[in-house]
N, C-alpha and C positions, 0 to 999 in steps of 0.2 A: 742567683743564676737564672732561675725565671725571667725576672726585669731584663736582662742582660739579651738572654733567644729572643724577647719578643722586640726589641728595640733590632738588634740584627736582621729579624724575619723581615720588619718592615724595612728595614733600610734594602736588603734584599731585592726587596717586591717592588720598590720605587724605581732601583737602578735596573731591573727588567724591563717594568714596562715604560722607562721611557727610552723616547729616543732621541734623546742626547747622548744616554747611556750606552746608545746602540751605537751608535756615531763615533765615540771614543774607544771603543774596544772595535770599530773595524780600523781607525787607524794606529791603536797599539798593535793592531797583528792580531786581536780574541777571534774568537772564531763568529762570522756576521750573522749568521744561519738566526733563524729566526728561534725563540726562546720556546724551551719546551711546554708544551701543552697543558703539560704536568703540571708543570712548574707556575703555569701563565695561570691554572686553574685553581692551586693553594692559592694566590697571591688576593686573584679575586674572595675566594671564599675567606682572606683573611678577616679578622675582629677589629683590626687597627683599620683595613681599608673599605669597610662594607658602607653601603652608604645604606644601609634599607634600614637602619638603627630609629627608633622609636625618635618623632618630629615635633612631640606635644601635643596641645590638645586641637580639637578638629574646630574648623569654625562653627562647627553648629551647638557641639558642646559649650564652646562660652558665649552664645545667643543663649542656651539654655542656662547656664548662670545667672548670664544678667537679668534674664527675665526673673527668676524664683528671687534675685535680689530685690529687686523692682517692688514685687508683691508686699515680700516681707519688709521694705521701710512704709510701705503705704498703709499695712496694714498699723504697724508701730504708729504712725504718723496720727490715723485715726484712731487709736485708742490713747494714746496721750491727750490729743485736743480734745476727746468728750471727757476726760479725767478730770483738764485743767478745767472745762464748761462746768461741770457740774463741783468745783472748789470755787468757783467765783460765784455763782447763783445761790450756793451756802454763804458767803458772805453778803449777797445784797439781800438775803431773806434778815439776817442777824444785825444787819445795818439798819433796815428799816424796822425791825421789832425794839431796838433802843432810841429811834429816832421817833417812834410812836410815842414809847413812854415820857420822853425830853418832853414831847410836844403837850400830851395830858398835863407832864408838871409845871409847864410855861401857862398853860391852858388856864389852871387854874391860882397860880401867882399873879398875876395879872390881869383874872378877872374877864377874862374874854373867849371867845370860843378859838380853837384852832381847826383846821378840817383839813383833808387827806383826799385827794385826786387822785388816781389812777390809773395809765394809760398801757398802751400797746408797749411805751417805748419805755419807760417810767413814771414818776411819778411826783408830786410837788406840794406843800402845805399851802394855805394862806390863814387870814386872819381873816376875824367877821369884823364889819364897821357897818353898823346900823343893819341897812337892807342889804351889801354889798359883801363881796370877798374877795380881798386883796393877797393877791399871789407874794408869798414871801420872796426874795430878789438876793438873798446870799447870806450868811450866817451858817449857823448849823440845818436851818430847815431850809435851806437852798433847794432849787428842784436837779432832781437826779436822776441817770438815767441807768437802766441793766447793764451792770456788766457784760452780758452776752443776751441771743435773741431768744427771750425768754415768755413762754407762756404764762399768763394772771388767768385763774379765774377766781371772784373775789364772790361770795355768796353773804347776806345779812340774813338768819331769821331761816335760814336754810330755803332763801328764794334766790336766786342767782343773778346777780346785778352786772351789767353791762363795760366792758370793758373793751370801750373803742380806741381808734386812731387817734384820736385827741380829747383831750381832757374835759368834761363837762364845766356847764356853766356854777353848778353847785358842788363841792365835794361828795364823795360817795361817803364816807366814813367823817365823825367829828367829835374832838375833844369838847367836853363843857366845863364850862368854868366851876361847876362842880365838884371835878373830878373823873367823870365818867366817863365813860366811852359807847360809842354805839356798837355791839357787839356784832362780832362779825368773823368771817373764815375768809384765808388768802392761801390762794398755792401756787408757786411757782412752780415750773416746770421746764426741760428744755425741750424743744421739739422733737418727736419721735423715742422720749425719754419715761419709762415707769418713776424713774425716781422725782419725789415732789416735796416740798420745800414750803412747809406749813405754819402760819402764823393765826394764831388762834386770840383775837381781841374779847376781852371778858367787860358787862357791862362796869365793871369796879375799878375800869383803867388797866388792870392786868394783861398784858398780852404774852402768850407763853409761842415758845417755835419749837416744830418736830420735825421730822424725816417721814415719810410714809414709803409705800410702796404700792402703786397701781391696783399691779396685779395680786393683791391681797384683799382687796374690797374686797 
């Protein structure tokens, strides 16, 4: 009975105010007289006809959405990519501490020295031939470069050895046909990064890798 008044009220309230409605009850004979005040003043304040009903949201409120979206994927963005940075620089530390020891074991099967360069970008073997050192050209001692733009700094003897734009004339570091290794500390790092990526070469060819943390010195 509800549903029923309220579908009436409106229909009611549509045939007042309009005037077609008007129009046809002055040629049935209704009475033409203008619709009571009353009546005219329910119709407005009805539920079914109000228009002032809630419009959604304001445009500033969804500028202020998009913005707080905005943030929070950028922020998401930059903390996955230094995630994914520092899972990759763990593998190019773990990649060269077993390409060190391959290169010791060749070193010394073979009876020849192997040596280990250095740079900004990566890093590459060669072999010694007489007075010279011949850059290895593909195999497993292939030259390689970081996965991502990655800090070296590489220290022998606890003196801190140079690590430029490109590669020296001599290796910094060298397998001997021995066996042995010139001992020596390597840390990778990413820029503006505590976390560091430590390969620690033992004169006995041993090279061991660790994790440090900066700011624990």
């Amino acid at each position: 009975m509800a549903r029923r008044s309220r579908t009436a009220t409106a229909r009611e309230c549509a045939d007042r105010m309009s005037p077609d409605s008007r129009l046809i009850r002055r040629v049935r004979g209704s009475p033409s007289g203008p619709a009571s005040p009353f009546a005219t003043a329910s119709c407005l304040r009805s539920p079914v006809l109000d228009s002032r009903s809630p419009a959604g949201f304001s445009l500033i409120e969804i500028l202020v959405v998009t913005v707080i979206l905005a943030v929070a994927a950028v922020a998401v963005t930059l903390a996955v990519g230094g995630a994914g940075g520092e899972r990759q620089l763990a593998r190019d530390a773990e990649r060269l501490r077993a390409l060190i020891g391959y290169a010791c074991e060749q070193a010394e099967l073979g009876g020849r020295q192997i040596g280990l360069s250095i740079d900004h970008d990566g890093y590459r073997f060669s072999r010694s031939e007489r007075a010279d050192w011949l850059p290895e050209r593909d195999g497993e001692l292939r030259p390689r470069k970081w996965s991502v733009n990655a800090d070296a700094l590489l220290t022998r003897d606890g003196q801190r050895v140079d690590v430029g734009a490109a590669f020296p004339e001599k290796p910094q570091l060298v397998c001997f046909s021995s066996g042995e290794l010139t001992a020596f500390r390597l840390e990778l790092a990413l820029p503006d990064s505590t976390t560091r990526y430590r390969l620690d070469g033992r004169a006995n060819g041993d090279v061991a890798g660790s994790i440090v943390d900066a700011r624990l010195r």
